[in-house]
C-alpha positions in Angstrom: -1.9 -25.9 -6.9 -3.2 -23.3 -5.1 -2.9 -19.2 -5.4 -3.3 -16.1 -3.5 -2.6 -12.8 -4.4 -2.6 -10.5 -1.6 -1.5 -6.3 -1.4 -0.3 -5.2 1.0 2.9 -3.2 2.9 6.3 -4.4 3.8 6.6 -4.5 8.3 10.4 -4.6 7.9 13.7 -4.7 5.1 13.2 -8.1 3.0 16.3 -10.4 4.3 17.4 -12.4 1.6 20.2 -15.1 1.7 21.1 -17.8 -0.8 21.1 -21.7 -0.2 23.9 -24.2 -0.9 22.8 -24.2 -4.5 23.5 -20.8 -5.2 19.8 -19.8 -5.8 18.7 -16.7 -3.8 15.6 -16.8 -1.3 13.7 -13.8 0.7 11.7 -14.2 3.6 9.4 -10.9 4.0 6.3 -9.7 6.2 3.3 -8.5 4.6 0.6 -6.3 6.5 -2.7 -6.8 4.9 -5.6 -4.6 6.4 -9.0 -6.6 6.4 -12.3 -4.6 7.8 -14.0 -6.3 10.6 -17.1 -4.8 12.4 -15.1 -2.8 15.2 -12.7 -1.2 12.4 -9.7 -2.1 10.3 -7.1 -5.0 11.8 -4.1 -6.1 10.4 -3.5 -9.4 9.4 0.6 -10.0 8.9 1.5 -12.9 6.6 5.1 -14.3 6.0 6.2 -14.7 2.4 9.0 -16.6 0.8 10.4 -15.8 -2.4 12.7 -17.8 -4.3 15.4 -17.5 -7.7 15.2 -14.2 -9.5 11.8 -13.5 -7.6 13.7 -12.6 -4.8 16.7 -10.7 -6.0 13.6 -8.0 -7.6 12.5 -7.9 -3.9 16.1 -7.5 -2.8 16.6 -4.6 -5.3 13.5 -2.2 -5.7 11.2 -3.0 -1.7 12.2 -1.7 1.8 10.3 -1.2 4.8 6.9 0.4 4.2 7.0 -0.4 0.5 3.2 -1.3 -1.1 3.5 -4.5 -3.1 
């Protein structure tokens, strides 16, 4: 399996739902800056969290947060 760990800050509210099962699951934006040679970019990566994962991101992140 691989793993990435990435920091970064949130571009909008996490939304989080649940599936049929019950489980929760939160879809988020991350905006990574990377330097290149004419500056900094932004790199935005979509996340998915799943079970009790995702109710800490529902509880404690919002918009702008740094995780």
């Amino acid at each position: 399996m691989n793993s990435i760990n990435l920091t970064g800050r949130l571009g909008q509210d996490p939304k989080v739902g649940n599936v049929p099962s019950g489980s929760k699951v939160a879809t988020l934006s991350l905006g990574v800056e990377r330097k290149t040679k004419e500056g900094k970019t932004t790199d935005w990566i979509d996340c998915v969290a799943w079970g009790k994962t995702a109710n800490v991101i529902e509880q404690y992140t919002h918009k702008g947060d740094r995780i």
